[in-house]
ROSERO-69619 format. One record per atom (N, C-alpha, C): residue number from 1; atom name; x, y, z. Coordinates in pm, whole numbers. Layout:
REM ROSERO-69619
<r><num>NUM</num><atome>CA</atome><xx>X</xx><yy>Y</yy><zz>Z</zz></r>
...
//
This chain:
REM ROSERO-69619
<r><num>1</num><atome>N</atome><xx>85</xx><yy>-117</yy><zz>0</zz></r>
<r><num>1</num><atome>CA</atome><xx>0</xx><yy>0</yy><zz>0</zz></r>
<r><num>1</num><atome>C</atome><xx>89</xx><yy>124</yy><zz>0</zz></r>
<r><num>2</num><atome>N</atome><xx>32</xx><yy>178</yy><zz>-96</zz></r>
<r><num>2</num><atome>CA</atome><xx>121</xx><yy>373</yy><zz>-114</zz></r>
<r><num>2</num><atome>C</atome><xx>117</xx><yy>440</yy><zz>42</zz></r>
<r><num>3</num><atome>N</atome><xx>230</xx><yy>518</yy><zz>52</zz></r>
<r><num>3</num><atome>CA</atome><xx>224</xx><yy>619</yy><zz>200</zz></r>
<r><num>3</num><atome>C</atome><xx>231</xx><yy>721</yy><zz>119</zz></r>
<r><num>4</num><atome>N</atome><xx>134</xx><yy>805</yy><zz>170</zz></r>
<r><num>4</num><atome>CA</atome><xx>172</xx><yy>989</yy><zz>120</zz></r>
<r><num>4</num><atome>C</atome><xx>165</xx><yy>1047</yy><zz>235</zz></r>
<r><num>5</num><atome>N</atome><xx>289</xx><yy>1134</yy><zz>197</zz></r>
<r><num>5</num><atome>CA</atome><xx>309</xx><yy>1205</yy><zz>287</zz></r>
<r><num>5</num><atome>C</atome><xx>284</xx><yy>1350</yy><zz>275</zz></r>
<r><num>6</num><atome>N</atome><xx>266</xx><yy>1369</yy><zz>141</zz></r>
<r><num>6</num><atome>CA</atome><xx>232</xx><yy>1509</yy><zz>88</zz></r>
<r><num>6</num><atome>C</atome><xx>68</xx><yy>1514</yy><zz>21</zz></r>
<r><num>7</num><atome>N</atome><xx>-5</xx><yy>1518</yy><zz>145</zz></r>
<r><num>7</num><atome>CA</atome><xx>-144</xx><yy>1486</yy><zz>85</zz></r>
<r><num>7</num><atome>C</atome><xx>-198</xx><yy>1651</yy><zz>27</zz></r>
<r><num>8</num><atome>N</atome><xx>-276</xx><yy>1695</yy><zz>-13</zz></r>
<r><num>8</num><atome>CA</atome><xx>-303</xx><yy>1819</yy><zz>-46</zz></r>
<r><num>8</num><atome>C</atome><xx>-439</xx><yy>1848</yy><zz>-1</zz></r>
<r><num>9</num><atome>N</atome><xx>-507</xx><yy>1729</yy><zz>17</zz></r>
<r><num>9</num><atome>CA</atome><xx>-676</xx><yy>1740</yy><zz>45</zz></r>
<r><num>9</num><atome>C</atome><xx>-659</xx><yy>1775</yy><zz>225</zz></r>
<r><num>10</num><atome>N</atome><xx>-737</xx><yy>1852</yy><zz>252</zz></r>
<r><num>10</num><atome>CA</atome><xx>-798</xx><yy>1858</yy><zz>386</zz></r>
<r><num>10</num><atome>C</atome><xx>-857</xx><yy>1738</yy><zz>452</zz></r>
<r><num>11</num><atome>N</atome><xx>-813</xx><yy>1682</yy><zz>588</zz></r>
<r><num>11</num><atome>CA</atome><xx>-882</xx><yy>1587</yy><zz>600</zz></r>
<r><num>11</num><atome>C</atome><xx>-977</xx><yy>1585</yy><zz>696</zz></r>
<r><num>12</num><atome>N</atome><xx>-1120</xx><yy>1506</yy><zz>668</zz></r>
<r><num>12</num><atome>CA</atome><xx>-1222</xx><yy>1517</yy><zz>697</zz></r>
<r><num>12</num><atome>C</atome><xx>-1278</xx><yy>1470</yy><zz>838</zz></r>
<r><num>13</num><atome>N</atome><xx>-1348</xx><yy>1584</yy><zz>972</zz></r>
<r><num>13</num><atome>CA</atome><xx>-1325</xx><yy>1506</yy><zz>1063</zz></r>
<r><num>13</num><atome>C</atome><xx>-1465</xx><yy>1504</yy><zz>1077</zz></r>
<r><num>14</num><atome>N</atome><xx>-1535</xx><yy>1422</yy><zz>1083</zz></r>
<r><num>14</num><atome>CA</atome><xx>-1686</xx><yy>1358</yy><zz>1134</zz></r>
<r><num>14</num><atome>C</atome><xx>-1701</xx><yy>1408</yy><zz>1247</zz></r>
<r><num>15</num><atome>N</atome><xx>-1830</xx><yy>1445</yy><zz>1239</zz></r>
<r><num>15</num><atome>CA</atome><xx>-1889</xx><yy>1440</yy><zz>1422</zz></r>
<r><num>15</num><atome>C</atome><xx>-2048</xx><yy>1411</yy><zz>1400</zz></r>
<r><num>16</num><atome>N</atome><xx>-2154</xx><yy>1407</yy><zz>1481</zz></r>
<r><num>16</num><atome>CA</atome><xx>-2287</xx><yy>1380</yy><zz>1437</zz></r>
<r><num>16</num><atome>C</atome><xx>-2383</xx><yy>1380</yy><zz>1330</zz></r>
<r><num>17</num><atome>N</atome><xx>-2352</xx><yy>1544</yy><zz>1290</zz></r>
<r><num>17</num><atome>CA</atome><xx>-2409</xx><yy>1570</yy><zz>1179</zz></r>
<r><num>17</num><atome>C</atome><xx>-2356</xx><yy>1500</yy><zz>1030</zz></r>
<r><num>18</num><atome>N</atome><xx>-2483</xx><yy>1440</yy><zz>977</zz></r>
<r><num>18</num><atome>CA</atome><xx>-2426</xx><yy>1280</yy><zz>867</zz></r>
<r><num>18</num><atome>C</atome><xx>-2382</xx><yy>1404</yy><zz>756</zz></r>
<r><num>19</num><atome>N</atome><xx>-2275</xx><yy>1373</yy><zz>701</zz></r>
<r><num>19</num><atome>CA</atome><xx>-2233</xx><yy>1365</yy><zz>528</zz></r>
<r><num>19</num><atome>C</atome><xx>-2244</xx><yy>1292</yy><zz>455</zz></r>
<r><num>20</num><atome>N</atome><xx>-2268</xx><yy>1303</yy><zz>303</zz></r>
<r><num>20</num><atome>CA</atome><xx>-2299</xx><yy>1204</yy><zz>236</zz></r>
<r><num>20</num><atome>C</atome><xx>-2160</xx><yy>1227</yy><zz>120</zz></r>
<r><num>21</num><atome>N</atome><xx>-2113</xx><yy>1102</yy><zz>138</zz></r>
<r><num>21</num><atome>CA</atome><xx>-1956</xx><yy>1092</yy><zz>72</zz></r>
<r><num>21</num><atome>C</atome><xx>-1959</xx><yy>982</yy><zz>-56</zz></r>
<r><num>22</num><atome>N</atome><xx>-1846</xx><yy>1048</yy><zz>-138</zz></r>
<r><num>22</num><atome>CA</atome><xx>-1830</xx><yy>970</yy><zz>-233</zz></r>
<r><num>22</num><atome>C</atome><xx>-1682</xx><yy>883</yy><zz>-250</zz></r>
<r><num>23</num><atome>N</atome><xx>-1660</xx><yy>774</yy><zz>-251</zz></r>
<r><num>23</num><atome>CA</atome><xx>-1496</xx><yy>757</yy><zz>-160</zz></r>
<r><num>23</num><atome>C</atome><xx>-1441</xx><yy>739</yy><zz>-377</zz></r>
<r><num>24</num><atome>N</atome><xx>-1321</xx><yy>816</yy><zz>-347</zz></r>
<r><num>24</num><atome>CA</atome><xx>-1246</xx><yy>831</yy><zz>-546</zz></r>
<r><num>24</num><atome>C</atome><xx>-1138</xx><yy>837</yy><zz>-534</zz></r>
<r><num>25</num><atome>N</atome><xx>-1086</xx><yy>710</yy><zz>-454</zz></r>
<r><num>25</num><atome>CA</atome><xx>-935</xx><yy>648</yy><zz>-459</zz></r>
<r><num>25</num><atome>C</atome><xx>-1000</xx><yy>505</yy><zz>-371</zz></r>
<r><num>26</num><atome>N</atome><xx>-837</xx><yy>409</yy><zz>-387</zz></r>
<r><num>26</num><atome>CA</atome><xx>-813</xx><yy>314</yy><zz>-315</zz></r>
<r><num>26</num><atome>C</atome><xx>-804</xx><yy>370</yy><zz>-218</zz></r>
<r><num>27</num><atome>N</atome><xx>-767</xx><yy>257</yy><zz>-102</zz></r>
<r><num>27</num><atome>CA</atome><xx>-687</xx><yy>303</yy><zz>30</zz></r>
<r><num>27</num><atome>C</atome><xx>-540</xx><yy>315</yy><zz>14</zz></r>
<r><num>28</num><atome>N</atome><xx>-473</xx><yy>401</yy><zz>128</zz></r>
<r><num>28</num><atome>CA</atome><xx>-393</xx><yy>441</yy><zz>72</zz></r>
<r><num>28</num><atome>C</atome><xx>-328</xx><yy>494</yy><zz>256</zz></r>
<r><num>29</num><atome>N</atome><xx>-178</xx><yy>484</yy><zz>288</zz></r>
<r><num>29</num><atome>CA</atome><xx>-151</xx><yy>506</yy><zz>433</zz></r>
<r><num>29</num><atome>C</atome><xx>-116</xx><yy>658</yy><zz>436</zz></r>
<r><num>30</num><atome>N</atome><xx>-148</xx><yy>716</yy><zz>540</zz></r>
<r><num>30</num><atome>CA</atome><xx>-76</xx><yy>832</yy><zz>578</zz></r>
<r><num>30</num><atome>C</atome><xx>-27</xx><yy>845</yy><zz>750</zz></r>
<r><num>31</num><atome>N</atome><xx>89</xx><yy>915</yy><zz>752</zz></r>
<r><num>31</num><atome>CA</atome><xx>132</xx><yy>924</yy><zz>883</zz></r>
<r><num>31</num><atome>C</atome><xx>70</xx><yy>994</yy><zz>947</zz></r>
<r><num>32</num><atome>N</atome><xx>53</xx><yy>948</yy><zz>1042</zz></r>
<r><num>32</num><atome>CA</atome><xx>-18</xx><yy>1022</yy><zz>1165</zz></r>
<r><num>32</num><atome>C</atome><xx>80</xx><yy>998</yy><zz>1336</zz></r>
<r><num>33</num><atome>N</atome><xx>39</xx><yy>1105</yy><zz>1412</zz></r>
<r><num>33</num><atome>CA</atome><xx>67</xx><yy>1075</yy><zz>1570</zz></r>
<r><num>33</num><atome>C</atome><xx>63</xx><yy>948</yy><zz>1591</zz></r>
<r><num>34</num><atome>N</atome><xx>-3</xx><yy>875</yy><zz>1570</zz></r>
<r><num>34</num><atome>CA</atome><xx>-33</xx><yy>769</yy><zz>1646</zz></r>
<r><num>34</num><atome>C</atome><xx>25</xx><yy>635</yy><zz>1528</zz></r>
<r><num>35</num><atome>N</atome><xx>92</xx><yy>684</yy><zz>1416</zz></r>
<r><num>35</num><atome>CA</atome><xx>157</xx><yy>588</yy><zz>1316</zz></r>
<r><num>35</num><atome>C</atome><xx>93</xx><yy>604</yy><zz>1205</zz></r>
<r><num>36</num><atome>N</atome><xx>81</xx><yy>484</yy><zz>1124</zz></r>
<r><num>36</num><atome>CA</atome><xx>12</xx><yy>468</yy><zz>958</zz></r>
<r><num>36</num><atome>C</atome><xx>-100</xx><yy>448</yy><zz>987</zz></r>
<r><num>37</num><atome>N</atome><xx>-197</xx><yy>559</yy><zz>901</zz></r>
<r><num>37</num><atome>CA</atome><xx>-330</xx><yy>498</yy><zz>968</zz></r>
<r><num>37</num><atome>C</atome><xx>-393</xx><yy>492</yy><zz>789</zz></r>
<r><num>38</num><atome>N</atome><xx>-484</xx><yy>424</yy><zz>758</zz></r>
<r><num>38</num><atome>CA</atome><xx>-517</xx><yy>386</yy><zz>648</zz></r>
<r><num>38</num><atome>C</atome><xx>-620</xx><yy>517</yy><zz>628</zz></r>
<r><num>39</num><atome>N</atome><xx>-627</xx><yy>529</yy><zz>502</zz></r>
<r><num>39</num><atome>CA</atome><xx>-720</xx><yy>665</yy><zz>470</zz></r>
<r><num>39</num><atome>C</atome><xx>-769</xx><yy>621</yy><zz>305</zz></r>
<r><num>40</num><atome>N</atome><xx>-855</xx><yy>711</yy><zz>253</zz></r>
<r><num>40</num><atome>CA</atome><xx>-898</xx><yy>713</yy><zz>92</zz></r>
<r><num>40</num><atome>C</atome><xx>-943</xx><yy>847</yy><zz>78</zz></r>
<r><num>41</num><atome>N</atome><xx>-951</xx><yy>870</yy><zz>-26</zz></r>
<r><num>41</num><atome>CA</atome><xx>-1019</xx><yy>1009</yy><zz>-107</zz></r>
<r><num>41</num><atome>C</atome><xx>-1102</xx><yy>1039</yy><zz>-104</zz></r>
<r><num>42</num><atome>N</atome><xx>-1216</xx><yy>1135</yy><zz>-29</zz></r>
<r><num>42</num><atome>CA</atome><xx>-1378</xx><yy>1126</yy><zz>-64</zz></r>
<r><num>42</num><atome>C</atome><xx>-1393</xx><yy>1282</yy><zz>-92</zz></r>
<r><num>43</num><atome>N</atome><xx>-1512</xx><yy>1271</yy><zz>-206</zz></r>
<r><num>43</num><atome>CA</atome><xx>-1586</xx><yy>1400</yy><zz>-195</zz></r>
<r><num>43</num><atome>C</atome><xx>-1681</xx><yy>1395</yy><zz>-102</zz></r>
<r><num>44</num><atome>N</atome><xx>-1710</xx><yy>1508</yy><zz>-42</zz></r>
<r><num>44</num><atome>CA</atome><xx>-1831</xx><yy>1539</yy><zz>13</zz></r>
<r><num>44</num><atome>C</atome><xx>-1959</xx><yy>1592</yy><zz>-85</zz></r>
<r><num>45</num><atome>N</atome><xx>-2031</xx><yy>1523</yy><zz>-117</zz></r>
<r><num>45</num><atome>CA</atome><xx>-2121</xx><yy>1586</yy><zz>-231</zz></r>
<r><num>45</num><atome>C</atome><xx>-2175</xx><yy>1634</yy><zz>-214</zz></r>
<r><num>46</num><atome>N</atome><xx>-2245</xx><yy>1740</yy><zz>-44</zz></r>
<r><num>46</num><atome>CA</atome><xx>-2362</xx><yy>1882</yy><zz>-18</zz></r>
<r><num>46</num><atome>C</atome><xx>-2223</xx><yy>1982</yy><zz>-87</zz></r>
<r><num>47</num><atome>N</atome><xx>-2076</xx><yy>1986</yy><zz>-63</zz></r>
<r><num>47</num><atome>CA</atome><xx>-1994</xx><yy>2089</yy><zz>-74</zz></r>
<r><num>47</num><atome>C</atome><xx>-1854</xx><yy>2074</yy><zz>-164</zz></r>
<r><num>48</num><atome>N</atome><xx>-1906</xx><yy>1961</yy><zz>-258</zz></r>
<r><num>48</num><atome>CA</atome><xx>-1870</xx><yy>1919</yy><zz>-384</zz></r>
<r><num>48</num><atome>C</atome><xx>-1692</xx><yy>1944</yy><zz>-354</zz></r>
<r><num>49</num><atome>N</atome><xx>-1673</xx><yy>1944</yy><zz>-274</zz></r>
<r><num>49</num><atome>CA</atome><xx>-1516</xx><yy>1932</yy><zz>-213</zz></r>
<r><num>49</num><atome>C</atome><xx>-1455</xx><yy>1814</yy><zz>-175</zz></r>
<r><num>50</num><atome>N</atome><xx>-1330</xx><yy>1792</yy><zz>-216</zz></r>
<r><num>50</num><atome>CA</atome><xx>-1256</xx><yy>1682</yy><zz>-202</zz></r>
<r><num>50</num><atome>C</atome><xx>-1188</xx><yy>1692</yy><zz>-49</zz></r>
<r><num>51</num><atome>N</atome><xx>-1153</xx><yy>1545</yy><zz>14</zz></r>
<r><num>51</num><atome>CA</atome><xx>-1093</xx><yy>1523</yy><zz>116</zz></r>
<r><num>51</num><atome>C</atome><xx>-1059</xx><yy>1421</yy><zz>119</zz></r>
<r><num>52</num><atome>N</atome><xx>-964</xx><yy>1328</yy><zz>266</zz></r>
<r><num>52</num><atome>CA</atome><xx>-919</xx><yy>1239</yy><zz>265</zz></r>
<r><num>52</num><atome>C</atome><xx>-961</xx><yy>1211</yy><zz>453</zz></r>
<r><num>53</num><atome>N</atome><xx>-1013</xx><yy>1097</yy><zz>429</zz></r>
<r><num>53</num><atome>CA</atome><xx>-1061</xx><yy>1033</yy><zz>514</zz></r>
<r><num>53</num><atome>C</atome><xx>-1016</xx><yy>864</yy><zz>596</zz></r>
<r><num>54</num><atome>N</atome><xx>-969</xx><yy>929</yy><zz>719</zz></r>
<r><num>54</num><atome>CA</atome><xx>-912</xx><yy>782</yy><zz>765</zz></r>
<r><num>54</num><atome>C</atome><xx>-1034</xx><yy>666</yy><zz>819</zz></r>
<r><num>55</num><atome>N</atome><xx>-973</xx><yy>581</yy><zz>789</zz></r>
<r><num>55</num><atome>CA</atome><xx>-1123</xx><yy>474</yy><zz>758</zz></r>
<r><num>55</num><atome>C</atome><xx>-1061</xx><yy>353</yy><zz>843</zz></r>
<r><num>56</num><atome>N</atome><xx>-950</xx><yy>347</yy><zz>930</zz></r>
<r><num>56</num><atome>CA</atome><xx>-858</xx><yy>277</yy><zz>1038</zz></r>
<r><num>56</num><atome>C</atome><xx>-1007</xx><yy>251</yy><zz>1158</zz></r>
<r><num>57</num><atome>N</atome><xx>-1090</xx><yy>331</yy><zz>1187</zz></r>
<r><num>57</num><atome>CA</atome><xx>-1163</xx><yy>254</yy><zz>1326</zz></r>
<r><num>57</num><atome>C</atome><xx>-1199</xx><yy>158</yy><zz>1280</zz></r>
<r><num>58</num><atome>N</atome><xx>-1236</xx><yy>56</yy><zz>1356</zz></r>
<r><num>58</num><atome>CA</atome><xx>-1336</xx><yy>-37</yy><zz>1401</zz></r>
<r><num>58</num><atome>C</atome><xx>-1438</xx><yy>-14</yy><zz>1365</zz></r>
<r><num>59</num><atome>N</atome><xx>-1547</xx><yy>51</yy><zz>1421</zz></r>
<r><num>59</num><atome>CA</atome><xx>-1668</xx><yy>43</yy><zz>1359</zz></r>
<r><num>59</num><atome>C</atome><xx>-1701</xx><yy>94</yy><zz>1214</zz></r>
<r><num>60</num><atome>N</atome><xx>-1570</xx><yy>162</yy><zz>1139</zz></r>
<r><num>60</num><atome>CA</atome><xx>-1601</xx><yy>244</yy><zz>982</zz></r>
<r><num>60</num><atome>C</atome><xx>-1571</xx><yy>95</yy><zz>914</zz></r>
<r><num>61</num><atome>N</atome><xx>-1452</xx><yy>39</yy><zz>994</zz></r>
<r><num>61</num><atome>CA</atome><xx>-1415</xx><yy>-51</yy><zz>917</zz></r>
<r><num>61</num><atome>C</atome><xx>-1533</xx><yy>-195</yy><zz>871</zz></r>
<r><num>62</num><atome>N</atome><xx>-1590</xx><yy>-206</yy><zz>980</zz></r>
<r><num>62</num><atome>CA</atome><xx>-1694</xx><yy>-315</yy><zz>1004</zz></r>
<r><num>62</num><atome>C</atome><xx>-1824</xx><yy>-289</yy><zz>883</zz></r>
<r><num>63</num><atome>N</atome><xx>-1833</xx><yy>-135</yy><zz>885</zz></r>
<r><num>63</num><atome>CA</atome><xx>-1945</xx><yy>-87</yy><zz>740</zz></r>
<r><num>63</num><atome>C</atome><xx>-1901</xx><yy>-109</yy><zz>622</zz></r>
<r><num>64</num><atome>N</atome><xx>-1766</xx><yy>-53</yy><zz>632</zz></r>
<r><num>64</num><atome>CA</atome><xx>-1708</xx><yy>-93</yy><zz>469</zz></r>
<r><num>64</num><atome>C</atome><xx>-1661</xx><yy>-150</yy><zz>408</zz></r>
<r><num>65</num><atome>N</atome><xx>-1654</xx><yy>-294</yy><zz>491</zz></r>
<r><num>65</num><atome>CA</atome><xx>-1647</xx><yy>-412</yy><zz>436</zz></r>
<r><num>65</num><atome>C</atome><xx>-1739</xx><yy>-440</yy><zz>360</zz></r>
<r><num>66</num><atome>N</atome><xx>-1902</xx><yy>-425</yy><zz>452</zz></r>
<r><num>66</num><atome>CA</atome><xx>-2019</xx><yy>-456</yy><zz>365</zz></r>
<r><num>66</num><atome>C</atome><xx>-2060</xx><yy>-400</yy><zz>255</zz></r>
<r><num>67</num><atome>N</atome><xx>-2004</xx><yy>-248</yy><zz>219</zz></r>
<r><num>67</num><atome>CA</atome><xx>-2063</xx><yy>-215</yy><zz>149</zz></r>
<r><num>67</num><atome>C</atome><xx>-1960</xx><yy>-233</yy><zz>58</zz></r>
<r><num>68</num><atome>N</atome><xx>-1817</xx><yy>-264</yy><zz>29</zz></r>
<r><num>68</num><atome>CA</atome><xx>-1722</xx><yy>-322</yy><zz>-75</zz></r>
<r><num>68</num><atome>C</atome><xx>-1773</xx><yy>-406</yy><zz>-137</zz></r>
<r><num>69</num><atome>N</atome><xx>-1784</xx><yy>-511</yy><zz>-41</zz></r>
<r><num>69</num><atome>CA</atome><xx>-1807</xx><yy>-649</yy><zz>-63</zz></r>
<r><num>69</num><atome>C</atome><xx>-1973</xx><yy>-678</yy><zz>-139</zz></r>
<r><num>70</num><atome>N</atome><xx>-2022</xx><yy>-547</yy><zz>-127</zz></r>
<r><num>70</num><atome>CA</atome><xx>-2159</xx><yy>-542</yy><zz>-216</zz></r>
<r><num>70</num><atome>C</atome><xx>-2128</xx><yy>-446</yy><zz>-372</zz></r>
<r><num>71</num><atome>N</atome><xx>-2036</xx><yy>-394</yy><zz>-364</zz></r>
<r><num>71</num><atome>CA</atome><xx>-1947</xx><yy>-321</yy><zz>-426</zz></r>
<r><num>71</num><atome>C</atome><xx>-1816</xx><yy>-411</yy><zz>-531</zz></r>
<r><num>72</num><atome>N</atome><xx>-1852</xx><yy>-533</yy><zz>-551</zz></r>
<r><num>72</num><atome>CA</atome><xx>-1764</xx><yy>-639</yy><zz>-652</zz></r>
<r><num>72</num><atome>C</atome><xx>-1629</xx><yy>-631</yy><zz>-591</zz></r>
<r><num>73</num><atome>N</atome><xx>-1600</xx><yy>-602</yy><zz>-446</zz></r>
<r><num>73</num><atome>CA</atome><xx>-1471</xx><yy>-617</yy><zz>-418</zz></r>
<r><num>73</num><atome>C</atome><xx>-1400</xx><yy>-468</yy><zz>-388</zz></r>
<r><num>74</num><atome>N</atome><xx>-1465</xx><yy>-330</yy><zz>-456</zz></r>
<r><num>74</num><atome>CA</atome><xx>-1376</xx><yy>-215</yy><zz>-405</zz></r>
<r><num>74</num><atome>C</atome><xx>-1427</xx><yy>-139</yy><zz>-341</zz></r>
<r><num>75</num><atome>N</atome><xx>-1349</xx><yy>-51</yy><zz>-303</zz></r>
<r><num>75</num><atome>CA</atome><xx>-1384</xx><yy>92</yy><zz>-207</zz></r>
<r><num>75</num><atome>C</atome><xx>-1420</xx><yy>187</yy><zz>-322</zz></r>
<r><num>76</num><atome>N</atome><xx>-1355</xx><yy>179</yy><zz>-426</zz></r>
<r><num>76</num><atome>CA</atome><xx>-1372</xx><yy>312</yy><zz>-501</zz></r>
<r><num>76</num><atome>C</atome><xx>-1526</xx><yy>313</yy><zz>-562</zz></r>
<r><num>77</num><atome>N</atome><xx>-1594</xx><yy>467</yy><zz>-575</zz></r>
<r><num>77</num><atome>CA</atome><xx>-1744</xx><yy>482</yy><zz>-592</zz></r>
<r><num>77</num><atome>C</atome><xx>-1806</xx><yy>437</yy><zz>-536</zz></r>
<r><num>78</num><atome>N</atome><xx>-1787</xx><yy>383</yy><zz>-396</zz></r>
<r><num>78</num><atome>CA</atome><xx>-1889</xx><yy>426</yy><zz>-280</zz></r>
<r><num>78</num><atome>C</atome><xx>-1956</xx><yy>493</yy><zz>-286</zz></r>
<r><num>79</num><atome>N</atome><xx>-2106</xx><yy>525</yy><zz>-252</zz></r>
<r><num>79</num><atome>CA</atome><xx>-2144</xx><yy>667</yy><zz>-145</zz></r>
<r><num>79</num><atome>C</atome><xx>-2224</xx><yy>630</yy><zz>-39</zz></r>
<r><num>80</num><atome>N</atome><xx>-2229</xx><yy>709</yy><zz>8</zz></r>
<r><num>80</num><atome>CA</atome><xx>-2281</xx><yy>619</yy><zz>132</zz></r>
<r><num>80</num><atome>C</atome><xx>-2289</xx><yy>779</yy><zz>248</zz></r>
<r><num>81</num><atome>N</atome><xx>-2341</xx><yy>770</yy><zz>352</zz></r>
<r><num>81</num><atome>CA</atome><xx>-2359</xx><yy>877</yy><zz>454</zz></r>
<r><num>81</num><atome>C</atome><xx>-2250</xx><yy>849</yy><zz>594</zz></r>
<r><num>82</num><atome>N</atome><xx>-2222</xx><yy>936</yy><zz>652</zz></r>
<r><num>82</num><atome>CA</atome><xx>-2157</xx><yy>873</yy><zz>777</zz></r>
<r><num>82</num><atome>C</atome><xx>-2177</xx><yy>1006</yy><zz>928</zz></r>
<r><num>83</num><atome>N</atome><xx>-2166</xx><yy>998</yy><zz>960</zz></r>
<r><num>83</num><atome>CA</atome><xx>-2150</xx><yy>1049</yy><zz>1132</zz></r>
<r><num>83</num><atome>C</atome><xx>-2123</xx><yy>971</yy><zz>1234</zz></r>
<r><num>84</num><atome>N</atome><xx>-2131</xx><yy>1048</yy><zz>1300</zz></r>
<r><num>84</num><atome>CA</atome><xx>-2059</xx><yy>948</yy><zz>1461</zz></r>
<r><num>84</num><atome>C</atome><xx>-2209</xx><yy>927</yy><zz>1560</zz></r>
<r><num>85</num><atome>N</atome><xx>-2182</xx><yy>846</yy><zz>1662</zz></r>
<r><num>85</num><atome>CA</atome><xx>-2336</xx><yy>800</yy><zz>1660</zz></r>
<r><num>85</num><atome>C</atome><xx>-2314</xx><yy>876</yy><zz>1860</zz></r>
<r><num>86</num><atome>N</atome><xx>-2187</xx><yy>966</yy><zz>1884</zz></r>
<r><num>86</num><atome>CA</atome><xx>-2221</xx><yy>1072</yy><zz>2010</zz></r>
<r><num>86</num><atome>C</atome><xx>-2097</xx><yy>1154</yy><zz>1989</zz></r>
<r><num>87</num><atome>N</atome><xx>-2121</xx><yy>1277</yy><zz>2046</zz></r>
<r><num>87</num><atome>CA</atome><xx>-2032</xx><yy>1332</yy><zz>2101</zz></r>
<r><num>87</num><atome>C</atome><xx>-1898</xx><yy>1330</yy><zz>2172</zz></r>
<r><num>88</num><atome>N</atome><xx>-1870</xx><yy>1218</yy><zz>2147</zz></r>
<r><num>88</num><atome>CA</atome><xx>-1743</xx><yy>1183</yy><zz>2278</zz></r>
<r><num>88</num><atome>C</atome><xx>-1640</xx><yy>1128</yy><zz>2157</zz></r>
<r><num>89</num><atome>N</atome><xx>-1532</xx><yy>1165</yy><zz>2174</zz></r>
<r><num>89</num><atome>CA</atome><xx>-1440</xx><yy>1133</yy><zz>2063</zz></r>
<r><num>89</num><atome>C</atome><xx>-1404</xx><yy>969</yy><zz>2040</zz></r>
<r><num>90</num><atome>N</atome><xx>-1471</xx><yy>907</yy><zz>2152</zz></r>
<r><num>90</num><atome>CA</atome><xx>-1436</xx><yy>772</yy><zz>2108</zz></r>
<r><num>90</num><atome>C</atome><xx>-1561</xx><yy>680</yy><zz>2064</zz></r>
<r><num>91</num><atome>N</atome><xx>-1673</xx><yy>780</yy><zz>2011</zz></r>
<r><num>91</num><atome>CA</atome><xx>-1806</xx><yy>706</yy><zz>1967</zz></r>
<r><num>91</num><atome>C</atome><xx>-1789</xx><yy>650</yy><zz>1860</zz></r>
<r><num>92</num><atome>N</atome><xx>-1863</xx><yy>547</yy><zz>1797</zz></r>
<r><num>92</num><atome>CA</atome><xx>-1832</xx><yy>501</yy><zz>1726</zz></r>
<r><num>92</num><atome>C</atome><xx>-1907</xx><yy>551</yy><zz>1592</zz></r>
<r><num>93</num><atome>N</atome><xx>-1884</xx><yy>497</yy><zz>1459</zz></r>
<r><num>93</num><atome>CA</atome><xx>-1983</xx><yy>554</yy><zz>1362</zz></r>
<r><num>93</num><atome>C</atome><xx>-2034</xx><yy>500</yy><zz>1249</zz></r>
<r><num>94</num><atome>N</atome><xx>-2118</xx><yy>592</yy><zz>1209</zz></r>
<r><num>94</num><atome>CA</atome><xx>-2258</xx><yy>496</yy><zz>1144</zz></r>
<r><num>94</num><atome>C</atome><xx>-2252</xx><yy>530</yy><zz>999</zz></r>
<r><num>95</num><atome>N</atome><xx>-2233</xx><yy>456</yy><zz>904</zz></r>
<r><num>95</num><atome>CA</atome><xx>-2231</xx><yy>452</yy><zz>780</zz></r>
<r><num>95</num><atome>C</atome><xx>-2448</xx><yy>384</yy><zz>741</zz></r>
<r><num>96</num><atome>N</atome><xx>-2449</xx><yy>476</yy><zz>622</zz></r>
<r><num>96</num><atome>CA</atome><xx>-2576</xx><yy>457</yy><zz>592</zz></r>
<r><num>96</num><atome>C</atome><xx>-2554</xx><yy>470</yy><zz>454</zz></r>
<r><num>97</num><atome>N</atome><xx>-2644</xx><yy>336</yy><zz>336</zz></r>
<r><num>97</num><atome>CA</atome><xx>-2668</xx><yy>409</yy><zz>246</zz></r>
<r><num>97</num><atome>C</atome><xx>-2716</xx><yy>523</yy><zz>191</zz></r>
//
């Protein structure tokens, strides 16, 4: 898997209020504090702006398996909605078609 280290997109931080995303890359690692954390490309389609989104939790990961795997095997052209399901930075979150 590619590491970039020179990403250019802003990256996208979730909190309650759902976005509805379009994911337009593979996965792909970037460094972070806490090490390599896996990320991909998404537009946000209310603000037709590109970003990059780490997709490393547990519970993102557990959604987007299903929806790959309904998806012939990839991440790329997803869309799908997401938010976090509280306030507390370690909530977990909810992917919706």
């Amino acid at each position: 898997m590619e590491i970039l280290e020179d990403i250019v997109e802003p990256r996208l931080i979730v909190d309650q209020e759902p976005v509805h995303l379009r994911i337009t890359s593979g996965p792909f690692l970037v460094v972070t504090i806490l090490g390599y954390q896996p990320a991909v490309r998404v537009i946000a389609t209310r603000f037709r702006r590109q970003y990059f989104l780490i997709i490393g939790a547990r519970s993102m990961t557990r959604s987007l398996e299903i929806l790959r795997k309904d998806n012939g095997g990839s991440l790329l052209g997803l869309e799908f909605w997401i938010r976090k399901s509280g306030p507390e930075k370690q909530s977990g979150y909810i992917l919706e078609e």
